[in-house]
C-alpha positions in Angstrom: -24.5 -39.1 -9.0 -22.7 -37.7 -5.7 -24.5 -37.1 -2.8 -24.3 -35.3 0.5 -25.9 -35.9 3.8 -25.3 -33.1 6.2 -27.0 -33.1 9.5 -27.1 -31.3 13.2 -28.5 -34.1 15.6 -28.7 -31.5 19.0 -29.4 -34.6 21.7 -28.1 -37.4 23.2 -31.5 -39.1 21.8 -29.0 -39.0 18.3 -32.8 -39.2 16.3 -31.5 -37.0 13.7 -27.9 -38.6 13.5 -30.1 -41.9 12.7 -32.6 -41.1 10.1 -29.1 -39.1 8.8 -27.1 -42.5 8.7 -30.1 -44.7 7.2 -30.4 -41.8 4.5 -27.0 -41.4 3.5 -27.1 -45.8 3.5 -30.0 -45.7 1.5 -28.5 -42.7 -1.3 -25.3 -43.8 -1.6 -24.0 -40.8 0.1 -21.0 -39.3 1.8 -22.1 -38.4 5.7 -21.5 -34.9 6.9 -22.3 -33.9 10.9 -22.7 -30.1 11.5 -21.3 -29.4 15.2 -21.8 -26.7 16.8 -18.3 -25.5 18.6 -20.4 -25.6 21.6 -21.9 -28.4 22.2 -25.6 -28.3 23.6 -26.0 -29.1 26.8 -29.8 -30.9 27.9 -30.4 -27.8 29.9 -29.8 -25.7 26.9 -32.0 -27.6 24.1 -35.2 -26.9 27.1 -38.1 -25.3 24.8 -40.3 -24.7 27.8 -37.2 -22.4 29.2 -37.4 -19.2 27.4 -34.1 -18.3 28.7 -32.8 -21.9 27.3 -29.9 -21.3 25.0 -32.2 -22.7 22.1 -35.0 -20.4 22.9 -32.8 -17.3 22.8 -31.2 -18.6 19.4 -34.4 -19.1 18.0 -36.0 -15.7 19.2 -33.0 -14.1 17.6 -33.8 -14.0 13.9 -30.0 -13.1 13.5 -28.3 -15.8 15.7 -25.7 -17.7 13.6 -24.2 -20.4 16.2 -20.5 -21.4 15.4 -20.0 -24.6 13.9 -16.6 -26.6 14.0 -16.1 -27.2 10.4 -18.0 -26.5 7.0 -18.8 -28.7 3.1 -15.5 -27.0 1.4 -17.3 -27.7 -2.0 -20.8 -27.9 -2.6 -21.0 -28.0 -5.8 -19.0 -31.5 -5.9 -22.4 -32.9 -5.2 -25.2 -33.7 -7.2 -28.0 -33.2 -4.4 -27.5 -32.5 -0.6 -29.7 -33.6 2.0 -29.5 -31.5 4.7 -31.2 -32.7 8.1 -31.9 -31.3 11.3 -34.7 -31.6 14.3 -37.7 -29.1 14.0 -37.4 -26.4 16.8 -40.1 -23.8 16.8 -41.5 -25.3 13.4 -38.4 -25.0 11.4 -34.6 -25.7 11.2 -32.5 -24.7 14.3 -30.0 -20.9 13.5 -27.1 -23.7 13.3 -28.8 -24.8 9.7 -28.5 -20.6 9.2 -24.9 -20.7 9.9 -23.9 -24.2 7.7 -26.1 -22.8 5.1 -24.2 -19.6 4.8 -20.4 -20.9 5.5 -20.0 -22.0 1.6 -21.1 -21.6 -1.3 -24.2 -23.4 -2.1 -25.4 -21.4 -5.4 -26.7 -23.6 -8.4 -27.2 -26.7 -5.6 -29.8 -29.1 -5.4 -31.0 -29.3 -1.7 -33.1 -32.1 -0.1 -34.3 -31.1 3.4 -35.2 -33.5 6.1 -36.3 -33.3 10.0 -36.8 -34.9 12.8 -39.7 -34.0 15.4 -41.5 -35.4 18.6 -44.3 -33.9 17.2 -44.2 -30.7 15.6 -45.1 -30.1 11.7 -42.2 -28.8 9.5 -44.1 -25.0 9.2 -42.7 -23.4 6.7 -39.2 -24.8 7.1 -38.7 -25.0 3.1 -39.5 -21.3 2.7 -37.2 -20.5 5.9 -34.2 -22.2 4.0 -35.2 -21.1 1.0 -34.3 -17.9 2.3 -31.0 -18.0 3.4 -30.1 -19.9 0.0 -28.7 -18.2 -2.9 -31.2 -17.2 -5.5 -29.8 -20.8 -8.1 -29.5 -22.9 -4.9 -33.1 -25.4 -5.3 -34.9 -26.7 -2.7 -36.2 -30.3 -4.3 -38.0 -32.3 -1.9 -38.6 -31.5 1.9 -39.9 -34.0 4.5 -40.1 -35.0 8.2 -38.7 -38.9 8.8 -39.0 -41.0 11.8 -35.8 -42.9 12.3 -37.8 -45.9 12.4 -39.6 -45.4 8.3 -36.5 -47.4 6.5 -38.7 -47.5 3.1 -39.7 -44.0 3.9 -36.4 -42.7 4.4 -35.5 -45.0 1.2 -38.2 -43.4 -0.8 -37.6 -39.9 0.1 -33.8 -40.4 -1.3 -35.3 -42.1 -4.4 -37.8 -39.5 -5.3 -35.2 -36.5 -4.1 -33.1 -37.8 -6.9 -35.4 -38.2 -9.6 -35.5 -34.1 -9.5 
């Protein structure tokens, strides 16, 4: 089975990058960093700043920020596990913009996030969204980059869907 880990880790912290790089350890999987083409600056990834560039992006139902590079083929893999930390209780625009660069129809998608403390929302209906209709949404869950069986567990039961 061939497996995708695609993540946007916004920080310096790198929390997301982590729980990203013990996932794709504990699947088996190929390791896939979504980047924006410009790069978040602390300043920028402020919540309490409504004029921070994350506010605006997430205020702005249609904001799709630029990434660097794209999956060419997702339908090479059997599941993709795509990660990302929670901003305003769901996946950052950037997740919008990977999410609609390819072709993702008929794929099996794991979701994963990282938060300080917020709750995922309704983070698997938001993705569900921007999917194509076939595209499935198997398993969503938030992981702490320091739950190595949880992480381990969520792969397991994400492919045993």
């Amino acid at each position: 089975m061939k497996k995708l880990v695609a993540y946007f880790s916004a920080s310096d912290m790198c929390i997301t990058k982590t729980v990203a790089e013990k996932l794709a350890a504990a699947a088996g999987a190929d390791l896939f960093e979504i980047k924006p083409q410009v790069p978040y600056t602390k300043e920028e990834l402020d919540w309490t700043d409504k004029n921070s560039r994350s506010s605006l992006e997430c205020r702005d139902k249609s904001s799709r920020p630029a990434i660097t590079d794209t999956v060419k083929n997702p339908k090479d893999y059997d599941i993709i596990f795509i990660g990302f930390p929670i901003w305003w209780y769901t996946a950052p625009p950037i997740i919008k913009t990977f999410l609609e660069s390819a072709d993702f129809s008929g794929c099996k998608i794991a979701i994963f996030a990282t938060s300080g403390g917020s709750g995922m929302g309704n983070t698997a209906g938001d993705i569900k969204e921007i999917c194509p209709p076939s595209a499935r949404i198997i398993a969503a869950k938030r992981l702490k980059r320091s739950a190595e069986k949880e992480i381990a567990e969520f792969a397991r039961v994400a492919e045993e869907q």
